[in-house]
C-alpha positions as CSV (number, residue, x, y, z in Angstrom):
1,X,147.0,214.2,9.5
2,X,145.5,217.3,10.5
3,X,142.3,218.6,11.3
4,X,141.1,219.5,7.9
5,X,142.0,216.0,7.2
6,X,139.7,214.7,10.0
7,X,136.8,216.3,9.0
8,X,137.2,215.5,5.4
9,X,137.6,212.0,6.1
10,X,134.3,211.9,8.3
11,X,132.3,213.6,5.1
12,X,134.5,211.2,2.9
13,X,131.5,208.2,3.2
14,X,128.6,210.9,2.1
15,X,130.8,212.2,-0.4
16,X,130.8,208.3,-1.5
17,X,127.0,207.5,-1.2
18,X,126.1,211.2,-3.3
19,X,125.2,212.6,-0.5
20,X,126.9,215.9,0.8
21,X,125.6,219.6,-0.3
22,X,127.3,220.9,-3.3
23,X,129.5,222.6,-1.5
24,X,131.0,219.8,1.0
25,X,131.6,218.2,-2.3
26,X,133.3,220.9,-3.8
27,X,135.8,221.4,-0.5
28,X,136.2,217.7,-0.8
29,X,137.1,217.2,-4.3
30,X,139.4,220.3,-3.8
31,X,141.2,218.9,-0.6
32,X,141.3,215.6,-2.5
33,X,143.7,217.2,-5.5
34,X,146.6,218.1,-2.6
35,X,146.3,215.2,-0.3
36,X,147.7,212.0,-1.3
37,X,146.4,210.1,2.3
38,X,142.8,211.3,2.0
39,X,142.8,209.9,-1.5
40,X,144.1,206.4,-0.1
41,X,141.4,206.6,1.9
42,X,138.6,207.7,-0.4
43,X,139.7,204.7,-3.0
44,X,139.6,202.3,0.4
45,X,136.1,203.3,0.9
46,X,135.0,203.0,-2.6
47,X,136.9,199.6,-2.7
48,X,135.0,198.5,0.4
49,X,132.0,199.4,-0.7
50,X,132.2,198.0,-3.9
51,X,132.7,194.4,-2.1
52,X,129.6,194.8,-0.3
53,X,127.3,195.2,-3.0
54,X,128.9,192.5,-4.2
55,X,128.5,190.1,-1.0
56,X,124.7,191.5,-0.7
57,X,123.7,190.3,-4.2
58,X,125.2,186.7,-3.9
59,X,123.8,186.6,-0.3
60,X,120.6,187.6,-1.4
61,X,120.2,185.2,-4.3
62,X,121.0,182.1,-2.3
63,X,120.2,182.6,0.9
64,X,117.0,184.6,0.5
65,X,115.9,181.6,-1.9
66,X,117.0,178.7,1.1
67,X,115.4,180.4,4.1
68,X,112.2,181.2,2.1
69,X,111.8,177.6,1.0
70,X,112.7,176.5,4.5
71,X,109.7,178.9,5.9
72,X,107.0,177.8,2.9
73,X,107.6,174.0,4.1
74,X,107.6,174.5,7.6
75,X,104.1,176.4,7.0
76,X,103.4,173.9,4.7
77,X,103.8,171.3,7.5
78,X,101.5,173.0,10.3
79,X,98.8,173.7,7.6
80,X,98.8,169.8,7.2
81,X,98.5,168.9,10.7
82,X,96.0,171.7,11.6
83,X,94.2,169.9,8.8
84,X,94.7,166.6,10.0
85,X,93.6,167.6,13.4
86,X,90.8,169.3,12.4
87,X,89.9,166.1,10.0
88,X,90.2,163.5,13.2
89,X,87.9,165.9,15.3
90,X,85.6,165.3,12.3
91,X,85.8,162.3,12.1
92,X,85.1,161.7,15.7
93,X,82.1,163.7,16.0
94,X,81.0,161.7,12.8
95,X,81.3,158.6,13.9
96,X,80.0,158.7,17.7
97,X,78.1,161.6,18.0
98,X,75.2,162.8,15.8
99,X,75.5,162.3,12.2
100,X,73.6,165.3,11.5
101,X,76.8,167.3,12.2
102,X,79.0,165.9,9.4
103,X,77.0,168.2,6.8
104,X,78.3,170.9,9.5
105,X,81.5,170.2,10.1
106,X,83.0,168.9,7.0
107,X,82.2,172.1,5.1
108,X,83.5,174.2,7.5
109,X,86.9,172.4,7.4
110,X,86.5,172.6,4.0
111,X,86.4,176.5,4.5
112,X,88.9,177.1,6.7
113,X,91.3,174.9,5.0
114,X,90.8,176.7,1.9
115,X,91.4,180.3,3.8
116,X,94.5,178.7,5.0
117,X,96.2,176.6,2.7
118,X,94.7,178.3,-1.1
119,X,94.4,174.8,-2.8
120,X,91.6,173.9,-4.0
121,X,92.7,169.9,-4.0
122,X,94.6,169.8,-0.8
123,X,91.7,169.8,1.9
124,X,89.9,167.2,0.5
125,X,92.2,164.8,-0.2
126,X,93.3,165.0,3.6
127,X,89.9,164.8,4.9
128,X,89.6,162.0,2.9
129,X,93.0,160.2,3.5
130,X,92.2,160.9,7.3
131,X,88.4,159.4,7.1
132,X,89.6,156.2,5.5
133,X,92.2,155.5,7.7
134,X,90.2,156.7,11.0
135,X,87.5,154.1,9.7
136,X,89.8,151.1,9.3
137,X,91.3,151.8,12.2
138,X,87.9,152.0,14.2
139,X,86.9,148.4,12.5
140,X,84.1,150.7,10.1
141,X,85.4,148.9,6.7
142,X,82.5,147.9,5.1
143,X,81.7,151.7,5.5
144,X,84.9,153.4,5.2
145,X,85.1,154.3,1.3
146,X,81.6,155.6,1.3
147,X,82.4,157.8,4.3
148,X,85.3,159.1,3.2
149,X,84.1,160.0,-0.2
150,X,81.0,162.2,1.7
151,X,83.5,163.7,4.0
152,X,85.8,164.8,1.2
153,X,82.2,165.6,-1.1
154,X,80.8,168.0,1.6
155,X,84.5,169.3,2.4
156,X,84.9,170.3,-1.4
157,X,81.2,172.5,-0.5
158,X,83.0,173.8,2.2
159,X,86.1,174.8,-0.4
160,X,83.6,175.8,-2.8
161,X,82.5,178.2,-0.3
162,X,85.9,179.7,1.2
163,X,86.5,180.4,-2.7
164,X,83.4,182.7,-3.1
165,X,84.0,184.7,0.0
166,X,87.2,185.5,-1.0
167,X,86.0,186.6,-4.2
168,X,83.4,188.1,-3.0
169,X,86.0,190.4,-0.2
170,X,88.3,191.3,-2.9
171,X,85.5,192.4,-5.1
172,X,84.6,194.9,-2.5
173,X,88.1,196.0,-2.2
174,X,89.3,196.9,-5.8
């Protein structure tokens, strides 16, 4: 192998992707008619590259698809305990401090939650599973249902509210 062949095996991958100038192409294709090993090589880089594009597209498919799903429910997951957290603090300002602050703080969970999670029905069915087993548990049962159903009523507010000012921010966008 000499030197022309060294330098037209380095301009061999450009020649490959399209590329080289016109004229590397041309000094190419012409040292390519009288030398058998550069040709070897050229169809071992086509070759090669053809099996990569091949790996890439059934990597992409499957894997892409796994990892994605993998990330939604692990987002998925700290959404629902933010939630829940946010839901117990709630619940215990609610229930020992002033109850002028649950028609605060119910509707801002409400809020957020909808910022966060985009579901119009999944906020207020936490707040409400959360309320009713927070009251149970704190011996409020003759109270618990009614509780709940407030919490979740003023935390649907607080959705109905996240849901305007997002329509309301994108308005001014577009």
């Amino acid at each position: 192998m000499g030197m022309k062949c060294e330098v037209i095996q380095d301009l061999l991958q450009l020649y490959v992707d399209d590329l080289c100038s016109g004229d590397s192409r041309g000094l190419i294709e012409e040292h390519l008619e009288s030398c058998s090993e550069c040709r070897e090589f050229l169809n071992s880089l086509k070759e090669r590259d053809t099996l990569f594009q091949e790996a890439e597209v059934e990597v992409d498919g499957v894997v892409e698809r796994k990892l994605l799903g993998n990330i939604k429910k692990r987002l998925l997951f700290m959404e629902l305990m933010c939630l829940s957290m946010g839901a117990f603090g709630g619940l215990y300002t609610t229930l020992f401090v002033d109850q002028f602050k649950l028609v605060l703080i119910y509707p801002l969970i409400g809020c957020i939650g909808y910022f966060v999670i985009r579901r119009f029905w999944v906020t207020p069915a936490v707040i409400f599973g959360v309320s009713l087993f927070g009251c149970i548990i704190m011996g409020s049962i003759d109270s618990s249902i009614m509780l709940s159903l407030s919490s979740s009523f003023l935390t649907v507010i607080g959705c109905i509210i996240g849901y305007l000012l997002i329509k309301i921010f994108k308005g001014d966008r577009e």
